[in-house]
C-alpha positions in Angstrom: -67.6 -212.9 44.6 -64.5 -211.0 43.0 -61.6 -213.4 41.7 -58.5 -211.9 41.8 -55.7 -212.6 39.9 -52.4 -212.2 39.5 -53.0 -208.7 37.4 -55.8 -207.7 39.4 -53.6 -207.9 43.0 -50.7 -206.1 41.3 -53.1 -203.4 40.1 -54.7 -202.6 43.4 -51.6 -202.7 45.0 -52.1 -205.8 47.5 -49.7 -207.0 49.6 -49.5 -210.3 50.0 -47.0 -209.8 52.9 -49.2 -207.7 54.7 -52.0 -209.9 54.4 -50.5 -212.9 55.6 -48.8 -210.9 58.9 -52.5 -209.8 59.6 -53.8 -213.5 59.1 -51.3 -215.0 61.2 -52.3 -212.8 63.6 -55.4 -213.0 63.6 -55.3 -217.1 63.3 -53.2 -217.1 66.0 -54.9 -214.7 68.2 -58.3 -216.8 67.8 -56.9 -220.1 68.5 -56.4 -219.3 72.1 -59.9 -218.6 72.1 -62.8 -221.5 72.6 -64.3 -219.6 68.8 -61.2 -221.7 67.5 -63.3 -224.9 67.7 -66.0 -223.8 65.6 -63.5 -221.6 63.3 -60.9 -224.5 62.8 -62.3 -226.2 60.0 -63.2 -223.4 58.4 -59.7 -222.1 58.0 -58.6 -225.7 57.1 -61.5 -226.4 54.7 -60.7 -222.2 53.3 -56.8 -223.1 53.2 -57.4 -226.4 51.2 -58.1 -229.1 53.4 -54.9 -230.9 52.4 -51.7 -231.7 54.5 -50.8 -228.0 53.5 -54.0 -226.2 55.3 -53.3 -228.9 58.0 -49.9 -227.0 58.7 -51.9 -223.8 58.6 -54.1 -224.6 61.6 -50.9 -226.3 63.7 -49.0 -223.0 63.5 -52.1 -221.4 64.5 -52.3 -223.5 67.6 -48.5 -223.4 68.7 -47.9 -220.2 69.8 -43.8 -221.0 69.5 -44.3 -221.7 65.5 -41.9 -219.4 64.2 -43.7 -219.9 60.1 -47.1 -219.0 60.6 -46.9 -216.0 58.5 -44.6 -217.9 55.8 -47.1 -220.9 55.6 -50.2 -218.7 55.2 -48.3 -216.0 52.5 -47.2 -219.3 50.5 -50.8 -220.5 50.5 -51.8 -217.3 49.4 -48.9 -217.5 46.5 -50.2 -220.9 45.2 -53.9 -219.8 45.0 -54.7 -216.3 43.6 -58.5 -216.6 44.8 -57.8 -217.4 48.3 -57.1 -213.6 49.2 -61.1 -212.7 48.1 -62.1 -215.5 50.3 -59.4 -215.0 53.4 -60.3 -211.3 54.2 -64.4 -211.9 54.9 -63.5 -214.6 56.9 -60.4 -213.1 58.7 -63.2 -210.5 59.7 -65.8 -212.7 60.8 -63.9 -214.2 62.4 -61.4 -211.8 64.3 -61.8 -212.2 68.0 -64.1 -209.2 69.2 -65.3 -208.4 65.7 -68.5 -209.8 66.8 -71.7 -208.0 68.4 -71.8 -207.3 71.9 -74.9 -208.4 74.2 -75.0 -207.7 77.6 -77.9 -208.3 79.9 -78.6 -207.9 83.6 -81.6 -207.3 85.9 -81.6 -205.9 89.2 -84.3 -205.4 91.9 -84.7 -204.0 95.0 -83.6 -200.6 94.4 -79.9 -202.0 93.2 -77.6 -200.5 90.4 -76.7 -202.2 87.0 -73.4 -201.0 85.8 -72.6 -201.5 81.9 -70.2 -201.0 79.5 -68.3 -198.2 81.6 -70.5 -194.8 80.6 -73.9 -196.7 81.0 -75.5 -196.9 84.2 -79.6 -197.9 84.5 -81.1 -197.8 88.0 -84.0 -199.9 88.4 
């Protein structure tokens, strides 16, 4: 795992804004999915697991919070490291990042449509 710090994030030009908008978003977008169950204490335990990460994960779920981005840039302020960890998880976790599997059967002679341009006749 790469540690970055201060020095290292100035020199390849992170943006700690930019990272936190797509967090939030992300966050945000997968607590209105059931994957937030699972995910939840993940992103607490990744945030800290204090009363700080605990504020993380309530913005997430309140889709009125106006300092979702804020809380999760200040977080990523206080603890250089927590970028290096944050992206691999943000894209684990991102809704849809995940692999597709479709199945279907079919007899008698009927058709199986999937995913728009495939279609199997059995």
């Amino acid at each position: 795992m790469v540690r970055l710090t201060r020095a290292l994030m100035d020199a390849m030009s992170i943006d700690l804004s930019l990272l936190a908008e797509s967090a939030a978003g992300t966050l945000a977008a997968l607590a209105a999915t059931e994957a937030w169950q699972t995910a939840r204490d993940r992103v607490k335990r990744l945030f800290g697991g204090d009363a700080a990460a605990e504020q993380v994960v309530s913005a997430a779920e309140d889709p009125r919070h106006p300092a979702l981005k804020e809380l999760v840039e200040a977080r990523l302020r206080q603890d250089e490291a927590l970028a290096a960890r944050l992206v691999p998880l943000l894209n684990e976790l991102r809704p849809g990042a995940g692999p597709v599997i479709q199945t279907a059967s079919a007899d008698h002679g009927a058709v199986v449509i999937q995913a728009g341009r495939d279609v199997n006749r059995i």
